[in-house]
Wavefront OBJ file of the C-alpha trace (Angstrom):
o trace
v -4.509 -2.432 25.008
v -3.951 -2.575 21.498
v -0.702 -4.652 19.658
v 1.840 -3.044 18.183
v 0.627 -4.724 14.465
v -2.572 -3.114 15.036
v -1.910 0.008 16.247
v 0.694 0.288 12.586
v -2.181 -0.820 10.421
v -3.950 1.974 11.611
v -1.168 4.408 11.489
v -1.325 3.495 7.590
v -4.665 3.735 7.143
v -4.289 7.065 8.414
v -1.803 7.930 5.887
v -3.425 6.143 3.059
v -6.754 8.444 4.052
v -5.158 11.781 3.691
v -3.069 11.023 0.361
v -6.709 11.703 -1.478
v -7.152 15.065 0.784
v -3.487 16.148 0.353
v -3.850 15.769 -3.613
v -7.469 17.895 -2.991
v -5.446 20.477 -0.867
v -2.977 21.000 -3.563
v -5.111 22.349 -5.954
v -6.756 24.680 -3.881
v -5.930 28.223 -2.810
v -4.385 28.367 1.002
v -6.296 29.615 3.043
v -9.979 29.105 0.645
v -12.945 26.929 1.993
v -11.539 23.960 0.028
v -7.808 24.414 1.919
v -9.356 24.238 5.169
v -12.019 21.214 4.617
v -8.824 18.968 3.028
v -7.117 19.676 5.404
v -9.873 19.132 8.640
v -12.442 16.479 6.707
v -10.452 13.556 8.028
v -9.597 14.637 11.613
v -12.858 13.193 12.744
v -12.730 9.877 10.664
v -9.093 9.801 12.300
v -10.193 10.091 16.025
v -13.447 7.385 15.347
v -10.182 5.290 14.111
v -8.431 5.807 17.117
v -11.280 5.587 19.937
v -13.033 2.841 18.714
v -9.851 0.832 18.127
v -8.674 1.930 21.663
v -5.717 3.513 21.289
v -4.315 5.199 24.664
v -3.880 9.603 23.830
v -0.109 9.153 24.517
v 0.139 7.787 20.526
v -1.177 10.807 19.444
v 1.959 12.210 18.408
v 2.225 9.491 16.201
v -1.447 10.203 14.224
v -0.431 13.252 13.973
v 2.680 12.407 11.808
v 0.750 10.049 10.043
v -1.822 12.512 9.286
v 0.117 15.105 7.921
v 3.135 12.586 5.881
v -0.352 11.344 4.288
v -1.650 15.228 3.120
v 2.245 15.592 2.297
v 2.283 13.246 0.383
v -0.737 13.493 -1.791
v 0.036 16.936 -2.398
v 4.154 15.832 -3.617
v 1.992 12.947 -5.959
v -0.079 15.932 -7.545
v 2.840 17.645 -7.796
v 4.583 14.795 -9.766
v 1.718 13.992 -11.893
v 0.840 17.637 -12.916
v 3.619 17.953 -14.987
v 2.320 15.589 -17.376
v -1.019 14.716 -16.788
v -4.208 16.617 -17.207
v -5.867 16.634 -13.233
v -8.619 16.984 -12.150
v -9.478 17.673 -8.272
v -9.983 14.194 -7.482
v -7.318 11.531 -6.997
v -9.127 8.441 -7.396
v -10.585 9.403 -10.759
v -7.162 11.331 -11.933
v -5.698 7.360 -11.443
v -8.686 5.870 -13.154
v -7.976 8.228 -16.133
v -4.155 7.413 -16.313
v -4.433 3.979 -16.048
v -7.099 4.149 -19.163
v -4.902 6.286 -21.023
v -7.417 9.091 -20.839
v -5.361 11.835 -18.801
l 1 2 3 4 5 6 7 8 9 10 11 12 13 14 15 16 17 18 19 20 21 22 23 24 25 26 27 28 29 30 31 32 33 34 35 36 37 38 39 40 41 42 43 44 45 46 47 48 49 50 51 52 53 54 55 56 57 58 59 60 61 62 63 64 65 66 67 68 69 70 71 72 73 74 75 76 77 78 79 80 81 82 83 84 85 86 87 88 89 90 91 92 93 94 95 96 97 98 99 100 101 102 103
């Protein structure tokens, strides 16, 4: 049985995972190699997350939602930033460049 506290920190980190792979998936063509592996890299990190932490299959629903508000999101973030930023594919070192001044 897992507490409702712990079972929300882990809906998070499943959002906060996917905002990097939604922001990859944006940039990509639908349907292209790089679509499909943003969008299906994290489904296995997700389900370790949710088996190891012990997390009964009728909360699925709720991973799911997670999952995909997370790519959603990332993508709206690239979205927001392209307009006046220089991107590259990768979020984490699109941030690092902003914050230097660099992008």
């Amino acid at each position: 049985m897992v507490s409702v506290v712990s079972e929300i920190l882990l809906l998070f980190g499943v959002y906060v995972l996917n905002l990097p792979f939604g922001y990859w998936r944006r940039n990509t063509k639908k349907f292209s190699k790089g679509w499909v592996l943003a969008i299906h890299l994290p489904v296995p990190i997700v389900f370790l997350m949710r088996i190891l932490t012990g997390v009964p299959i009728l909360h699925i629903p709720a991973f799911v939602l997670s999952f995909f508000l997370g790519q959603f999101s990332g993508g709206k973030i690239r979205l927001k930033l392209e307009a006046t930023h220089r991107l590259s594919k990768c979020m984490v070192m699109d941030f690092l460049r902003i914050a230097r001044g660099y992008a």
